[in-house]
C-alpha positions in Angstrom: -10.3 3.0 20.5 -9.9 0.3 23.0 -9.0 -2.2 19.8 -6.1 -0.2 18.8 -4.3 -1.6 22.4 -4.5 -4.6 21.7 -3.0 -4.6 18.0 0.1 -6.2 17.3 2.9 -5.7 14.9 5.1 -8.9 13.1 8.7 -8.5 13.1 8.9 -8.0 9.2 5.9 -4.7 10.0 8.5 -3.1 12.6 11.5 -3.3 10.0 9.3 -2.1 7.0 8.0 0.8 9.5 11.6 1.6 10.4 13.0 1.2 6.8 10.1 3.3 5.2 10.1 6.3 8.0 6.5 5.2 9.3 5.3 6.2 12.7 2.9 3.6 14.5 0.7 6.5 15.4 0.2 6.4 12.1 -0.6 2.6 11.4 -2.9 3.2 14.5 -5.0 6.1 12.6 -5.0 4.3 9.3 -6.2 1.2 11.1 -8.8 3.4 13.2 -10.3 5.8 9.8 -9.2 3.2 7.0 -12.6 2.8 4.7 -11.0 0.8 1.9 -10.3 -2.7 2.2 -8.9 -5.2 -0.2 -8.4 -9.1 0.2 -4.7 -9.4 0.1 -2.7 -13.0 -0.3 -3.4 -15.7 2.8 -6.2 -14.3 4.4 -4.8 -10.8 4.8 -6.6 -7.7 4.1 -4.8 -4.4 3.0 -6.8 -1.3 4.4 -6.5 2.5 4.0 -7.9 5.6 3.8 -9.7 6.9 0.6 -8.7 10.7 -0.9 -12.5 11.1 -0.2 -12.3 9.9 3.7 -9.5 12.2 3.8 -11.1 15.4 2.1 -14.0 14.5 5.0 -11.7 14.3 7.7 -9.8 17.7 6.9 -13.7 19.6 6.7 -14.1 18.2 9.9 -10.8 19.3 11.4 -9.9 15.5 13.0 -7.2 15.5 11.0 -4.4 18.2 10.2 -3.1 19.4 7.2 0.6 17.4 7.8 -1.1 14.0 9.0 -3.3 14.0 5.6 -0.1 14.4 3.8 1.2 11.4 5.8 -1.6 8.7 5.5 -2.5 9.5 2.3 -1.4 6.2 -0.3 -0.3 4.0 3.2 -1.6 0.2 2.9 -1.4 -1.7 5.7 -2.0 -5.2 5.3 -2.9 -7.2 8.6 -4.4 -10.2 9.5 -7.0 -9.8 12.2 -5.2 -8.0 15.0 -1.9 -8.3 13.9 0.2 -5.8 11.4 1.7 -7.6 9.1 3.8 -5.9 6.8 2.8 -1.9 5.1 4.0 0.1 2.3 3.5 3.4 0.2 0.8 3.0 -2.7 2.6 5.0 -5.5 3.6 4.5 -8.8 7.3 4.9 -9.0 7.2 5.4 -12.7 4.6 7.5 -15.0 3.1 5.4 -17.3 4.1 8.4 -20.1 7.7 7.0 -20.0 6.7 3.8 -22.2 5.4 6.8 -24.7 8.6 6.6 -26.5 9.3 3.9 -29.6 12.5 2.4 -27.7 11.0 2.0 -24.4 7.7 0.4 -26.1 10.5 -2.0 -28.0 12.2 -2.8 -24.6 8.9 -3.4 -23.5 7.6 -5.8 -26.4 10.5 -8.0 -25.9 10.2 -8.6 -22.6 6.6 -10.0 -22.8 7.9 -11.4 -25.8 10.2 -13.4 -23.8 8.0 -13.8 -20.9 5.2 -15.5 -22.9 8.3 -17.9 -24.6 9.5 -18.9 -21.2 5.5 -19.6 -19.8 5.0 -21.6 -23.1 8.0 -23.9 -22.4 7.0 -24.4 -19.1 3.8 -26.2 -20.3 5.5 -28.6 -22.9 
C-alpha cells in the first residue's frame, strides 16, 4: 500500500478523471487489484481488473457491490509511477448494427475508400 503514495497523475489523467466522472480512489484500487496488463504505445502499460478478479473479490467481500460496478471496464494506462491518461473499455456501438444491408454498404465504401487513399500514398 505504501506504492499507492507515491503515484502521480499527468495533467491530461486529472482532466480525463474530471471529464469522465472518475474518483482517484478508484484509479488507486484499480492500480492496487489490476491483474490484466497490456503494453500500450511508448512504454505505457494499460492495466485493469478482470470480470474474474472481480467475481473473486466480491466472494471475498473486499469489494462492495457499487465499487465492482465502478471499476469494472476502467483502463488505466501509466508509465511506471505516473497516471497517464484512463478511460471506460466499452463498445459504444453493438456490432448487430452493421446487420443491416445499408449500414454494410456505408461500411464497404469506407474501406473502399480507405484502401484507395493508402494505395496512393505508396505511388
Amino acid at each position: 500500500m505504501n506504492e499507492l503514495n507515491n503515484i502521480k497523475f499527468s495533467k491530461h489523467a486529472i482532466k480525463r478523471m474530471q471529464q469522465r466522472g472518475i474518483k482517484k480512489e478508484t484509479i488507486l484500487f484499480i492500480w492496487a487489484e489490476a491483474d490484466q496488463y497490456i503494453d500500450a504505445a511508448d512504454g505505457c502499460v494499460a492495466q485493469f481488473i478482470s470480470k474474474s478478479r472481480i467475481s473473486y473479490l466480491l466472494k471475498r467481500r473486499l469489494i462492495a457491490p457499487g465499487m465492482a460496478g465502478v471499476v469494472k471496464g476502467i483502463m488505466v494506462i501509466s508509465d511506471g509511477l505516473t497516471i497517464v491518461t484512463l478511460y471506460h473499455n466499452c463498445r459504444r456501438r453493438s456490432v448487430s448494427k452493421f446487420s443491416d444491408s445499408n449500414s454494410r454498404k456505408h461500411k464497404s465504401k469506407f474501406f473502399k475508400f480507405t484502401n484507395a487513399y493508402q494505395e496512393s500514398l505508396h505511388v
